[in-house]
DOBA-522734 format. One record per residue (C-alpha): z, y, x; residue in one letter. Coordinates in pm, whole numbers, padded with zeros to 5 digits, always signed. Layout:
ZYXA
...
// end
This chain:
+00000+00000+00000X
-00092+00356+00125X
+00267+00552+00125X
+00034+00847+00127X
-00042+00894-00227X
+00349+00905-00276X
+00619+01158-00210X
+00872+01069+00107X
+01077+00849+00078X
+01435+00991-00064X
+01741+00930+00136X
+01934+00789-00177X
+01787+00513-00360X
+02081+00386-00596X
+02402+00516-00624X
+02630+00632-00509X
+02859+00389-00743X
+03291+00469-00771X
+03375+00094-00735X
+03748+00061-00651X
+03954+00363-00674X
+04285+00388-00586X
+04561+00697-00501X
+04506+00596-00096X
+04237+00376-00130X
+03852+00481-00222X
+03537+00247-00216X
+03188+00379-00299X
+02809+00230-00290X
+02468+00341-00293X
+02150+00188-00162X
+01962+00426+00103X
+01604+00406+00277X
+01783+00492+00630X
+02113+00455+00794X
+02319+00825+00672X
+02532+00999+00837X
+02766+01122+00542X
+03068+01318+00510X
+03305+01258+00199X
+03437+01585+00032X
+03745+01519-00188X
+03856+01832-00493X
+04143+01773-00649X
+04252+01949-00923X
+04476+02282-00746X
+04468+02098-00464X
+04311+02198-00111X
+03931+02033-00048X
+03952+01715+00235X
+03662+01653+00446X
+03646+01298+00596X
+03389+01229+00837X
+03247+00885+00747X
+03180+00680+01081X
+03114+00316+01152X
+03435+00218+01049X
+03433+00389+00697X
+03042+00343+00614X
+02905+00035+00677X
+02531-00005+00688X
+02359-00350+00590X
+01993-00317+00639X
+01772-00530+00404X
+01438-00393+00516X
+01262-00159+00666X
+01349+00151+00444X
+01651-00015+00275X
+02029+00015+00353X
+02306-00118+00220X
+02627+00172+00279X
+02954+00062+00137X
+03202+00364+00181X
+03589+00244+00209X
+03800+00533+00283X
+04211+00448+00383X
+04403+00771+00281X
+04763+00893+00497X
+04846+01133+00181X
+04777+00976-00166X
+04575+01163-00406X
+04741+01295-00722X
+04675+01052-01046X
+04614+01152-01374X
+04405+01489-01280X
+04037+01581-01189X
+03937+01512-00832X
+03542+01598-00778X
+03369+01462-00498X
+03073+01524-00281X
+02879+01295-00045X
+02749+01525+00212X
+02408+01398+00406X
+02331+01533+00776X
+01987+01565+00773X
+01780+01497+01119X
+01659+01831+01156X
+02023+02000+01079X
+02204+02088+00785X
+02313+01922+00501X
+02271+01839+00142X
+02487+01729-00129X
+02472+01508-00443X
+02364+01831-00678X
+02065+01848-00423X
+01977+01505-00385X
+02064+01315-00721X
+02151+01612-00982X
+02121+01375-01269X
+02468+01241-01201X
+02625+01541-01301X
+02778+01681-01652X
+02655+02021-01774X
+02850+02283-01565X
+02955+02033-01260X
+02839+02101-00903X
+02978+01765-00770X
+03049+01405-01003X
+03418+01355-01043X
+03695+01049-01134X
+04059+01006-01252X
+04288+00756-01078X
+04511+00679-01361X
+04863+00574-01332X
+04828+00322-01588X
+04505+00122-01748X
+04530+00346-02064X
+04177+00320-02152X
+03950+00090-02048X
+03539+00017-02124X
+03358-00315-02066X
+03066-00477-02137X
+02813-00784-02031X
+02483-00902-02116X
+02244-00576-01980X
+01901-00709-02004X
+01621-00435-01958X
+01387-00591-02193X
+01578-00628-02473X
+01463-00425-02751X
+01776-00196-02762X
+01917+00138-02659X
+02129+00049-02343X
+02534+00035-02378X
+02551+00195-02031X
+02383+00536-02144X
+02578+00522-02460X
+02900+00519-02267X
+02760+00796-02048X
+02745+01026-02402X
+03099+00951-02482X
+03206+01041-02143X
+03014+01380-02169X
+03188+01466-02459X
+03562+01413-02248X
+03463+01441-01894X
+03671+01773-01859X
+03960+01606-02014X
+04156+01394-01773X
+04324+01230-02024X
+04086+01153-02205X
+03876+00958-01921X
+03850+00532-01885X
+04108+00451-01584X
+03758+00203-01548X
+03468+00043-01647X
+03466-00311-01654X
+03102-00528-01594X
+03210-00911-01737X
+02882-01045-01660X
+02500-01121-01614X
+02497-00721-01513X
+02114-00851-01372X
+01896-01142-01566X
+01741-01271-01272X
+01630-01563-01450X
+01467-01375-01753X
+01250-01096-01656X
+00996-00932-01794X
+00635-00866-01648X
+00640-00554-01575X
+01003-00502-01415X
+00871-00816-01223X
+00570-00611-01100X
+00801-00295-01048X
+01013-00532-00827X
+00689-00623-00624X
+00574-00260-00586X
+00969-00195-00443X
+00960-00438-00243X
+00637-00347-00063X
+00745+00050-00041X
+01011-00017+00125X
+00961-00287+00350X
+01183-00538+00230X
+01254-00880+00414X
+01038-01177+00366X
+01156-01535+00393X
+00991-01825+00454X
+00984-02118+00154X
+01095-02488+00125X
+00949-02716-00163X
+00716-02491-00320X
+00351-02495-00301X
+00384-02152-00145X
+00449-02121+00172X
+00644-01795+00219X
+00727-01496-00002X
+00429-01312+00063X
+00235-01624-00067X
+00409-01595-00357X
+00405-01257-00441X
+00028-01312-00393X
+00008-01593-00601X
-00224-01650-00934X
+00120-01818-01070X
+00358-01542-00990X
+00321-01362-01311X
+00465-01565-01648X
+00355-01912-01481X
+00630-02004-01183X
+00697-02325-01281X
+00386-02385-01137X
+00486-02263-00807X
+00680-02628-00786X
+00498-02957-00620X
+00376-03120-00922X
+00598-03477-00834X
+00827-03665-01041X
+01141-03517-00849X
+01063-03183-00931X
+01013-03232-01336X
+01413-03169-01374X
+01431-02887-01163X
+01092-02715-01317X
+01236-02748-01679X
+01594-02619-01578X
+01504-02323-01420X
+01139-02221-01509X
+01090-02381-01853X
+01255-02152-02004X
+01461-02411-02145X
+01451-02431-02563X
+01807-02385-02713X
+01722-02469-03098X
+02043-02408-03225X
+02103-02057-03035X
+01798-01880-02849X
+01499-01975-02662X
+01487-01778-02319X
+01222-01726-02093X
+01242-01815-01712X
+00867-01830-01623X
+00928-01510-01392X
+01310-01633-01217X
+01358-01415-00979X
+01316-01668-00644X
+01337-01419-00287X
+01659-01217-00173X
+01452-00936-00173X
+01305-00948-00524X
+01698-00977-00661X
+01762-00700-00421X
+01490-00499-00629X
+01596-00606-00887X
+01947-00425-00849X
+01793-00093-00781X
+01573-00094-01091X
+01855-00135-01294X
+02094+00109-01155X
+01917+00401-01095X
+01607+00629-01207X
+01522+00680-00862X
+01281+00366-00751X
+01096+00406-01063X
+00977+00739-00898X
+00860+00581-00597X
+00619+00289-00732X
+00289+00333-00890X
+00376+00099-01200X
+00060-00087-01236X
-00064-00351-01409X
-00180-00689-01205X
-00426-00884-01298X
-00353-01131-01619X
-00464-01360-01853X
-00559-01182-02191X
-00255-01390-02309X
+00019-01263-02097X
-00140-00913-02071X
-00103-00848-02387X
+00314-00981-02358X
+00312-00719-02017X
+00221-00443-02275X
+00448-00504-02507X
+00726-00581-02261X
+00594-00280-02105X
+00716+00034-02387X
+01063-00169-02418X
+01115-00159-02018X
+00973+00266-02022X
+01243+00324-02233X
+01544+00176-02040X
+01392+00349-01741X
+01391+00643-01908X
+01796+00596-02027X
+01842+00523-01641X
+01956+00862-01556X
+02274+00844-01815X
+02339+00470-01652X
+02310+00623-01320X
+02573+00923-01406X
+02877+00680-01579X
+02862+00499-01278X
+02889+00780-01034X
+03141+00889-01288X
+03379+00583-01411X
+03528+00350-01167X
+03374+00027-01189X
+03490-00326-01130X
+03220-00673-01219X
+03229-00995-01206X
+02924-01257-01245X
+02815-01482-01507X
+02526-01751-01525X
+02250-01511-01580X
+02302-01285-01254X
+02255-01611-01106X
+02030-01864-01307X
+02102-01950-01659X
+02370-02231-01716X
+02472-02196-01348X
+02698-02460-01260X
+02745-02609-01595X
+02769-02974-01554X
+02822-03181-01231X
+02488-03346-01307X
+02330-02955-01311X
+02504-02901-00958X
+02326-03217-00841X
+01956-03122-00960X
+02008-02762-00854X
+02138-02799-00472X
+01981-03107-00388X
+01627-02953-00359X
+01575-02696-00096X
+01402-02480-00335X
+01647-02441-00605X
+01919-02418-00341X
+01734-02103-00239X
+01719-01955-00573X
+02065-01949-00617X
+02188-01908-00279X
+01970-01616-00286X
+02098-01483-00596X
+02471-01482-00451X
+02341-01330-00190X
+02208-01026-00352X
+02563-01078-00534X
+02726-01015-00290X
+02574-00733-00105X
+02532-00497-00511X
+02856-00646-00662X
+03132-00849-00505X
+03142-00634-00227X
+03270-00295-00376X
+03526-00520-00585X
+03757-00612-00275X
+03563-00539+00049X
+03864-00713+00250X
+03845-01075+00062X
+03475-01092+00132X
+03499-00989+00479X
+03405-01307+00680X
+03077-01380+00448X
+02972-01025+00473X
+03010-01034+00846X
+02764-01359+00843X
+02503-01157+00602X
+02490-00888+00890X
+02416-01097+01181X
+02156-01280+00916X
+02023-00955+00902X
+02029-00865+01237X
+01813-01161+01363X
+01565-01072+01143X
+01200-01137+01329X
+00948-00847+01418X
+00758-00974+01152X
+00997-00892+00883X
+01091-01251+00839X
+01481-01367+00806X
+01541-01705+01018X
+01534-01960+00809X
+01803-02160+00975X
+02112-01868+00925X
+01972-01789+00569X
+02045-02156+00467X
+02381-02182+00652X
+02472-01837+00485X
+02387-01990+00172X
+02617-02310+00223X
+02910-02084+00271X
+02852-01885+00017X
+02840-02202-00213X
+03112-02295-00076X
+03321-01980-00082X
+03632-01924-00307X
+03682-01576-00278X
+03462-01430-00553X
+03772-01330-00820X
+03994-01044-00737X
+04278-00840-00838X
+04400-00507-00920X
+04757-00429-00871X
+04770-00160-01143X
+04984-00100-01455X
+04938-00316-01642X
+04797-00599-01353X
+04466-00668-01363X
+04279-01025-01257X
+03920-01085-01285X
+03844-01484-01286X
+03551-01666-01106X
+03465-01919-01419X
+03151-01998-01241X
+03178-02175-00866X
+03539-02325-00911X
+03453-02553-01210X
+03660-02862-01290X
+03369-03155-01287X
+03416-03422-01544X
+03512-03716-01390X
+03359-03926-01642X
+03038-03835-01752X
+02820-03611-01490X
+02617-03440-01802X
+02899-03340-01971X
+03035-02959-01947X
+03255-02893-01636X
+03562-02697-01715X
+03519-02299-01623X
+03837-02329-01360X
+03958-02627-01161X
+04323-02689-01157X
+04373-02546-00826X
+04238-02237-00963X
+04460-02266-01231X
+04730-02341-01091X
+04624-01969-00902X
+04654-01804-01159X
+04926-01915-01301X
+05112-01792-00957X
+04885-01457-00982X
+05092-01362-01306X
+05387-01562-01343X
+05670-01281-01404X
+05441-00968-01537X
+05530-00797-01799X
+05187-00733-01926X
+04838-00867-01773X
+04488-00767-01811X
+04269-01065-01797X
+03882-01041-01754X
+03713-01394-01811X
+03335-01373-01885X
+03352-01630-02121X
+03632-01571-02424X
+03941-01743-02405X
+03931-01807-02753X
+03582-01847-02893X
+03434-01910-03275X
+03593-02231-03356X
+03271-02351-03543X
+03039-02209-03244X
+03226-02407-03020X
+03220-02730-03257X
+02863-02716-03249X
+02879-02692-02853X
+03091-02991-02845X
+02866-03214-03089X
+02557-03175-02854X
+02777-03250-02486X
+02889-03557-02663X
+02501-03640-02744X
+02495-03531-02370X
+02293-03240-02442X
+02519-02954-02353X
+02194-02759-02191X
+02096-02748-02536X
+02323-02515-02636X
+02486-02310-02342X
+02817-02546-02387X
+03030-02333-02178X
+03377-02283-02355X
+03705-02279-02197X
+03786-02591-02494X
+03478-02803-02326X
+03707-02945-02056X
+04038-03194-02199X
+04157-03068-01895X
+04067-02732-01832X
+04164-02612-02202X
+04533-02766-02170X
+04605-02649-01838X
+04498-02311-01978X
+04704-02332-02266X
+04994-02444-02070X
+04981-02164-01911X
+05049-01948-02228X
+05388-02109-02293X
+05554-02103-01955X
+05890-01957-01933X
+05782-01678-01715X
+05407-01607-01847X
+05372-01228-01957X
+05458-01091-02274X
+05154-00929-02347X
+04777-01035-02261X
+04445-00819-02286X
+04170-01132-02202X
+03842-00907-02196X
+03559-01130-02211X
+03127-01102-02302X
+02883-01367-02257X
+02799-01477-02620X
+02619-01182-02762X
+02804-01040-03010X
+03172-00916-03014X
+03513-00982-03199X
+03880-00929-03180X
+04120-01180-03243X
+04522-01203-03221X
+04645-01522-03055X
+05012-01628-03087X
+05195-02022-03013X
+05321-02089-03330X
+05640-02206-03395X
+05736-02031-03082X
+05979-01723-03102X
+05943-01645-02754X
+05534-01624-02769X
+05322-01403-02595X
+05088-01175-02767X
+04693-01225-02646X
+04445-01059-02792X
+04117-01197-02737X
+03880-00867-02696X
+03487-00981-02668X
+03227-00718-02662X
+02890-00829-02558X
+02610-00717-02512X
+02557-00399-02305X
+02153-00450-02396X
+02166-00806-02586X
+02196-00943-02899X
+02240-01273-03121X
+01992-01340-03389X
+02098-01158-03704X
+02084-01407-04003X
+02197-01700-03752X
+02512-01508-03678X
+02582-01401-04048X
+02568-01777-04129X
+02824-01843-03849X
+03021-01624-03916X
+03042-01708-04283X
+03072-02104-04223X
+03326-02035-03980X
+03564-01851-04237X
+03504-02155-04473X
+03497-02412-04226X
+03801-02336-04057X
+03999-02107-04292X
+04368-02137-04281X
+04408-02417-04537X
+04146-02670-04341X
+04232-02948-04216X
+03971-02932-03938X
+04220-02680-03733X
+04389-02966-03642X
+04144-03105-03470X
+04081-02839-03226X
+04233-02836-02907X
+04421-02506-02946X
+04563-02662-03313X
+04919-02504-03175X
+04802-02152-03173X
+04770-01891-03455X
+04472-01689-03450X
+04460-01381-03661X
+04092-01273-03648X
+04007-00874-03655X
+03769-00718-03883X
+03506-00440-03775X
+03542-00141-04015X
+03148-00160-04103X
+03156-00489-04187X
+03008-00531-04505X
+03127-00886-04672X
+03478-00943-04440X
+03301-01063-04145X
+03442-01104-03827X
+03137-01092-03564X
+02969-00759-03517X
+02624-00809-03373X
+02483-00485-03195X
+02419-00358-02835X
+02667-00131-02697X
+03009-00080-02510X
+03341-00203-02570X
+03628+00041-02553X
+04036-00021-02557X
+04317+00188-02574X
+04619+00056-02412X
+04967+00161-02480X
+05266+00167-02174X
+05343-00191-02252X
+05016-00304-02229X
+04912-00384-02586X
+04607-00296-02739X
+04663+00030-02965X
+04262+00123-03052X
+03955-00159-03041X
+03621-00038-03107X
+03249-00098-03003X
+03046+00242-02917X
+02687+00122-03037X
+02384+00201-02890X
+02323+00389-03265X
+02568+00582-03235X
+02765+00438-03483X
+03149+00364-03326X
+03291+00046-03462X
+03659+00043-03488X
+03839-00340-03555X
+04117-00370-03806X
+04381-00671-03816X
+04264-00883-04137X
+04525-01066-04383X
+04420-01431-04284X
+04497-01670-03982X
+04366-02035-03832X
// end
């Protein structure tokens, strides 16, 4: 491509992100095209300005091509900041020929009318949290993300009025469902700025230029797998785009496959700012799937164009994520036989390794820089030894990749008021021992057992599990009928009551002597949100938990298919059936919320958009509601009934 017929190259691509902000602690991300020299300027409220000088030892640079770099900002304060008040802060750029600029020069969209710098609270307690999961660019909805960005506008001079954070519970990227023409964005992005190519094991291409190049690579990449009987498993599971009858059919025929397409990926979701430096054409197509590229084509323009509101509430709002299946693959990990097909072929185990990667270097990173330390230090020297040619060494990228499978550090803590622990359901699963194809449980007992030790003693605890705690009893009934046909693919059978095991040790954990009074489990995943109120019954000493699901950011669950859920459900399993007691959380009362737009008492609100919670000083949810993408703010009520 001829970088003549395009403006230079900014210095910021992405960014920057607030990820973990604390009174002597500050971490911040952003995706450059050259290794900065930055200074951090600090304003808080009354307070004198700070100037820190960011060096080597505060900014480190990862570079994942030839105009792309990685900075991750992690500042150690002497003298806390003050909580509960305005601080503004500036990232100041030298430039090489002297001089330098700030963030109203270089990314002005990330500021509120009337601000000449982005600002944050550090609240003293979690008083008001949003979260959210499921952000897929072609889904044909306004995008949660901006939507939070206009509530924020409307209290961003009002301390106390701010999030203490935003919360990310999952499948923040879909790399295994893309659309054709963020695909082709990705493949513009990637050639601009000169990201790494890797060479390719068990695919008919040989490399990733091959495959970028390839007749296959649009809408067709199951094809890009040798066409022998080993293969047919691992072509339906991640390119077939596997059909869920009872739930959705999703398409994989454009999974994500190199580092550096996931890479791309990131930027084109986070910020307006790539989208300015590609072309945006159309490749050549079939008449079939040109047609699908134009149609996928208006839906993806218009989250591009909601990009710069995305952009400012993360610059804005600190912000904490955790991964689900879909930033990976979809159904990641699900069953032991899944783990078998996926790693045991070179090209698969590329996929995902390459996935966590990416993972790592956009989003586990900024959560707790010092738990990831060791793998991060690998990445670098990965990155390091990359060839003249532009290629990574194969050998290191595969090694990188076995750690990284291997790894246990993905979860993290915050040691705020009330606590805060964010659980990896997704690499620590408890395998069934009996039957390979049946679900594995979301946490092995060791991890457990972890968090039991994580919370024992707390008063109150903030919980963020990507799948719900405490799911739609008939939903999950459904899930359980097809693992016992050994199906579970079928129908995304990923519940925390899948696993005998899993499911009591997790329950067991409610009723311990020392658990916390008071639980907050935020949780996405499933595509639609609800509230519900969880006691032990029988139990005068029980914990509250409320179960708070809002999903999706930009996703949603088929309409009438949820209505009919939702109603069964409520008959099915109303407080008078008998088939309660065959569910494995028979000893708990569950007191089901109701959104105030609900129409005939349901319980499931279906709608792209953001959840919101305001937290009282014990902990305890005091205001539920879902800021739609419409507008429309959905508030959820306690209803009369229990099962």
């Amino acid at each position: 491509m001829d970088d003549s017929v395009f403006n230079p190259l900014p210095d910021v691509l992405a960014g920057p992100i607030l990820r973990r902000i604390e009174p002597q602690r500050l971490v911040l991300w952003l995706m450059a095209t050259r290794p900065l020299t930055l200074s951090l300027v600090l304003h808080p409220d009354r307070l004198d300005s700070r100037s820190i000088t960011l060096d080597e030892t505060l900014c480190r640079c990862v570079p994942v091509g030839r105009h792309a770099y990685v900075h991750l900002i992690e500042v150690t304060l002497e003298t806390a900041l003050p909580q509960d008040v305005a601080i503004g802060y500036d990232l100041r750029i030298t430039q090489p020929g002297g001089g330098d600029t700030g963030i109203a020069d270089w990314a002005p969209h990330l500021l509120y009318g009337g601000e000449s710098c982005p600002g944050f609270v550090i609240k003293s307690r979690l008083d008001s949290v949003l979260h959210g999961s499921c952000r897929k660019p072609h889904y044909s909805s306004g995008d949660g993300l901006a939507r939070a960005d206009a509530w924020l506008a409307e209290r961003h001079d009002q301390p106390e009025e701010r999030p203490a954070l935003l919360l990310l519970t999952g499948d923040q990227i879909y790399a295994d469902d893309v659309a054709g023409p963020m695909l082709s964005a990705i493949h513009e992005l990637i050639e601009r700025l000169g990201l790494w190519g890797e060479r390719l094991e068990g695919a008919v291409v040989d490399d990733s230029d091959a495959l970028y190049a390839a007749e296959d690579t649009y809408y067709r990449r199951q094809c890009l797998l040798p066409q022998i009987k080993s293969t047919e498993a691992l072509r339906e599971r991640f390119f077939g785009g596997v059909r869920k009858p009872v739930f959705t059919t999703d398409s994989a025929a454009n999974h994500l496959i190199t580092l550096s397409e996931v890479l791309a990926m990131y930027m084109l979701v986070w910020s307006p700012v790539p989208w300015r430096s590609i072309r945006r054409t159309e490749p050549p197509l079939s008449e079939e799937h040109r047609e699908r590229f134009i149609a996928e084509r208006e839906v993806i323009d218009a989250f591009a164009n909601e990009l710069p509101m995305a952009a400012r509430l993360l610059a804005q709002v600190p912000t904490l994520m955790i991964f689900d299946d879909h930033d990976v693959t979809d159904d990641w990990n699900l069953t032991a036989a899944w783990e078998e097909t996926a790693y045991g072929h070179p090209f698969s185990r590329r996929i995902v390794g390459n996935a966590l990667i990416a993972y790592l270097l956009c989003q586990g990173w900024g959560n707790a820089p010092e738990r990831l330390s060791v793998p991060i230090s690998h990445l670098r020297q990965l990155l390091d030894a990359c060839g003249d040619d532009g290629f990574l060494p194969v050998k290191p990228q595969d090694a990188l990749i076995t750690e990284l499978l291997r790894f246990e550090g993905w979860g993290f803590c915050l040691q705020s008021s009330p606590k805060l622990v964010a659980l990896d359901t997704r690499t620590r699963r408890w395998r069934s021992e009996r039957n390979r194809h049946r679900p594995s449980g979301l946490m092995d007992w060791e991890a457990l057992t972890e968090l039991q030790q994580e919370i024992l003693d707390e008063p109150s605890i903030i919980i963020v599990s990507a799948a719900p705690m405490f799911g739609v009893k008939l939903i999950e009934g459904i899930q359980r009928v097809f693992s016992w046909a050994g199906k579970p693919l079928l129908v995304d059978a990923e519940n925390w009551m899948a696993h005998r095991g899993a499911a009591n040790v997790m329950l067991n954990i409610f009723r311990h002597t020392r658990t916390p009074r008071n639980y907050v489990i935020l949780s996405g995943d499933v595509h639609y949100s609800f509230v519900y109120d969880v006691r032990i019954r029988h139990h005068e000493e029980s914990p509250r938990i409320w179960q708070i699901t809002s999903s999706g950011v930009k996703n949603g669950f088929p309409d009438t298919l949820l209505d009919w859920f939702d109603r069964l459900n409520r008959w099915l399993y109303a407080p008078w059936s008998p088939l309660n007691w065959f569910t494995k959380r028979r000893r708990m009362q569950v007191s089901p919320f109701i959104p105030d737009r609900a129409k005939a008492g349901e319980r499931l609100w279906n709608g792209s958009g953001i959840g919101h919670v305001r937290l009282d000083d014990q902990g305890r949810p005091i205001e539920i509601q879902e800021l739609g993408v419409d507008g429309i703010t959905v508030r959820f009520h306690r209803a009369r009934d229990e099962y």
